[in-house]
C-alpha positions in Angstrom: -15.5 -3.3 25.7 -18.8 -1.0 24.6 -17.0 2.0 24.2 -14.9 -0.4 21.8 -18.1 -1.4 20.1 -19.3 1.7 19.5 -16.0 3.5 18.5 -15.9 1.0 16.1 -19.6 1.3 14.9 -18.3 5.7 14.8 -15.4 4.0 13.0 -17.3 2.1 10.1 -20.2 4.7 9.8 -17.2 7.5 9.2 -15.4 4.9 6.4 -19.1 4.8 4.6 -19.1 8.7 4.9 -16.2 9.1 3.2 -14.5 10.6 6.5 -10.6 10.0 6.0 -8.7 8.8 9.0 -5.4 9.0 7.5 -2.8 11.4 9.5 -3.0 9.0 12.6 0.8 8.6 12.9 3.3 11.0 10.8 6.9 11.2 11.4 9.4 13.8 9.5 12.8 13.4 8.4 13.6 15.5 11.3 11.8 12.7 13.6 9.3 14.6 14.4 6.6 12.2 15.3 2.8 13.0 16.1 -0.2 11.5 16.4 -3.9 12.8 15.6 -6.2 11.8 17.6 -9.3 12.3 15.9 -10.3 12.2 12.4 -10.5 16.2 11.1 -9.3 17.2 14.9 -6.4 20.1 15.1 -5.0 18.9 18.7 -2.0 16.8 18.0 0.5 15.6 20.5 4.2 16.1 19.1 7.6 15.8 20.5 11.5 16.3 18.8 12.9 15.5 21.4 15.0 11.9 21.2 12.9 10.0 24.1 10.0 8.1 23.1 7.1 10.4 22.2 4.6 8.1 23.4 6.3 7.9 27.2 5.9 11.7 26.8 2.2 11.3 25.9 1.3 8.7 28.4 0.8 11.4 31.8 -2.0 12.6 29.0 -4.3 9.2 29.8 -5.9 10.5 32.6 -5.8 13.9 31.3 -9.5 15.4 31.1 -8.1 16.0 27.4 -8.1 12.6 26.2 -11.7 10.6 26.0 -11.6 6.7 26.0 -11.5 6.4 22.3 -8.0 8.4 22.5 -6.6 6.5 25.8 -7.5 3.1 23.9 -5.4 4.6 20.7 -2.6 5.6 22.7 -2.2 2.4 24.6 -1.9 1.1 21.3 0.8 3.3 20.2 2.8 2.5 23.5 2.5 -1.4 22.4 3.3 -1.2 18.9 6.8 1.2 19.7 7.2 -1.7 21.9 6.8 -4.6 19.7 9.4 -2.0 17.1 12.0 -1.9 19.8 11.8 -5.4 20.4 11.9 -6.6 16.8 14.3 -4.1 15.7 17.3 -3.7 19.3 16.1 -0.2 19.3 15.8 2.1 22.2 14.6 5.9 22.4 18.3 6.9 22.6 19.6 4.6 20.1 17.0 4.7 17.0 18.1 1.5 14.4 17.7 2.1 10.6 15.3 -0.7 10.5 13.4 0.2 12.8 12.8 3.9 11.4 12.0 2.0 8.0 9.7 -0.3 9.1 8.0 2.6 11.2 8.2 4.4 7.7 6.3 1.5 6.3 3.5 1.1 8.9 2.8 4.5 8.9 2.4 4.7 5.1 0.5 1.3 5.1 -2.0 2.8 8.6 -2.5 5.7 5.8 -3.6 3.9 2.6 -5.2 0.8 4.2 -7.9 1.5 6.3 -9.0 -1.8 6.5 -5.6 -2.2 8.2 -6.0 0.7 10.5 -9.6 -0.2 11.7 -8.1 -3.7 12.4 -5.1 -2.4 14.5 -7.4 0.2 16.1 -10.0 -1.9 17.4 -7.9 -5.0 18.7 -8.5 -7.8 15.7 -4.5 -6.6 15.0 -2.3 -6.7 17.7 0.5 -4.4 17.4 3.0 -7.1 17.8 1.6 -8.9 15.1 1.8 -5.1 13.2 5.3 -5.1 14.1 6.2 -8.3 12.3 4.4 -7.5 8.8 6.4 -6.8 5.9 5.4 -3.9 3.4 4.1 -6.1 1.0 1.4 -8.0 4.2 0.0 -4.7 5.1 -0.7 -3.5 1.4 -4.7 -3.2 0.8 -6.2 -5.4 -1.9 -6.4 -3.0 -4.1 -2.8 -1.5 -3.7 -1.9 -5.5 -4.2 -3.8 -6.4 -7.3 -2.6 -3.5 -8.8 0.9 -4.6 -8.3 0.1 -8.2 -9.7 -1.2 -6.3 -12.8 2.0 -4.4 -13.4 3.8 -7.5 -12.3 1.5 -9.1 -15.7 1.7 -6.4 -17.9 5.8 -6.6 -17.8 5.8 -10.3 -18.0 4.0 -10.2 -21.5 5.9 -7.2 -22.3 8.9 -9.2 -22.2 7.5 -12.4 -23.5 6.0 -10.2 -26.5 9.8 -8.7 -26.7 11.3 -12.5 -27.4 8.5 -13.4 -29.5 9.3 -10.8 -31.5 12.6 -11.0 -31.9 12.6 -15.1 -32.4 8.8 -16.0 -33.5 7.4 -13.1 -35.6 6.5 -14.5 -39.1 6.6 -11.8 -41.7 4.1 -11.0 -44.3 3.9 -9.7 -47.8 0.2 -8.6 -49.4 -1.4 -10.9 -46.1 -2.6 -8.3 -43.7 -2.8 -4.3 -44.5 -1.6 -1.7 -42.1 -4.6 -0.1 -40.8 -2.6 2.7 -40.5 -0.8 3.7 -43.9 -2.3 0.6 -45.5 1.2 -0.7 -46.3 1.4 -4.7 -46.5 4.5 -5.3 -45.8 3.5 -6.6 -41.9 4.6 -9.0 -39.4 2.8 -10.8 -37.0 2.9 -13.5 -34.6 0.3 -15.5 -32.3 0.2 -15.9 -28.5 -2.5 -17.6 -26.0 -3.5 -15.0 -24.0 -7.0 -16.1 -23.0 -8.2 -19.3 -22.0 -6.9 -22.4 -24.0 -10.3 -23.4 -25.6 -10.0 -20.4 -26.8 -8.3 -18.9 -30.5 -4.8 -17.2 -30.2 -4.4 -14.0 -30.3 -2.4 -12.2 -32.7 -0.5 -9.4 -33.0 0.4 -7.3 -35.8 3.3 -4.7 -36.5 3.8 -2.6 -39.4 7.4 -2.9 -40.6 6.7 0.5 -42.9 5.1 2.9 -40.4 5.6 1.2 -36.6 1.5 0.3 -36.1 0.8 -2.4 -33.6 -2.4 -4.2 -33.4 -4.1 -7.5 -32.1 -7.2 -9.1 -33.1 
C-alpha cells in the first residue's frame, strides 16, 4: 500500500511537470497490443500473437525487469481484459467486435483523460467498473463541456435557422448595414442571456449578406 502511495505521489508530481503518461495501452489494426510501462521508457512488452498478451506478460511479475510500480500496472491489465471478456463473451481465440471497440474506447479515453488513468492506476477505479463505462462516462471535463458547447452552438444555429425563415421582420431606412451601408435589413430578436435581461438581436443585410447582433 506505500509503494501505492508513493507511485501515486511520482504520479501527481509528474501530471504538475507536464510529464505525459499517454501510450500506456496501444493496439493496431493488426492487433498488435502493447503496453508501456513507464512514462518516456523505451521497454515495451508486445505480442501478435492471438492469445491474450497479458497471459504472455504475466511470467514477467517476478521478473527482476519489472519493479512494483509495473507488477501493480500489469495486475491491472490482467483484470480489466478480464472484466472485457466477461462483459463482451470474448475469449483470446474468439475476439467479439464489441469488445475490440470498447477496448478502442478505453484506450483512447486512458490517453486523453488522465484524471481517468491516475484513477484506474492507483485503485479508486476498478477495472470492472472501467469495463462497464461508456465513451461518453470516461470523457474528461473538458473533452465533455466542449461537446455541450457544440451540442449549444447547433441548437441556436438551428433555432436561428427557423427564426429566420418564419420571425425575421424586415426593415427599410431602420438599421444601416455596417457593411455597404445599405438599409434594406432584416432583423429579428432572441433571449439569449438571462430573462431580466434585453433581447438580443440580430441583423442581416438583404443587399450584401452582413450579419450582426447587438
Amino acid at each position: 500500500m506505500e509503494e501505492i502511495k508513493e507511485a501515486k505521489k511520482d504520479y501527481e508530481k509528474a501530471l504538475e511537470e507536464g510529464v505525459c503518461w499517454s501510450g500506456i495501452i496501444s493496439c493496431s489494426s493488426s492487433q498488435r497490443i502493447s503496453i508501456q510501462l513507464a512514462p518516456n521508457s523505451a521497454r515495451c512488452f508486445t505480442t501478435t500473437s492471438k492469445t491474450s498478451w497479458v497471459r504472455w506478460a504475466l511470467p514477467l511479475l517476478s521478473s527482476s525487469h519489472c519493479n512494483p510500480q509495473q507488477s501493480k500496472l500489469l495486475e491491472h491489465i490482467v483484470g480489466l481484459e478480464d472484466a472485457l471478456s466477461a462483459a463482451f463473451n470474448s475469449s483470446p481465440n474468439d475476439i467479439t467486435p464489441n469488445y475490440r471497440q470498447h477496448f478502442r474506447d478505453i484506450r483512447f479515453n486512458l490517453e486523453k483523460n488522465r484524471q481517468l488513468l491516475g484513477d484506474w492506476l492507483f485503485g479508486e477505479l476498478e477495472s470492472k467498473k472501467l469495463a462497464s463505462m461508456t465513451a461518453e462516462e470516461m470523457m474528461s471535463d473538458d473533452v465533455r463541456k466542449e461537446r455541450e458547447t457544440i451540442k449549444e452552438e447547433m441548437f441556436e444555429a438551428y433555432q436561428t435557422d427557423w427564426y429566420k425563415t418564419h420571425m425575421m421582420n424586415k426593415l427599410s431606412g431602420g438599421f444601416k448595414c455596417r457593411r455597404c451601408g445599405s438599409d434594406k435589413t432584416q432583423y429579428m430578436q432572441k433571449q439569449t442571456r438571462s430573462a431580466d435581461e434585453p433581447m438580443t438581436v440580430f441583423f442581416e443585410c438583404m443587399n450584401c449578406g452582413k450579419r450582426w447582433r447587438e
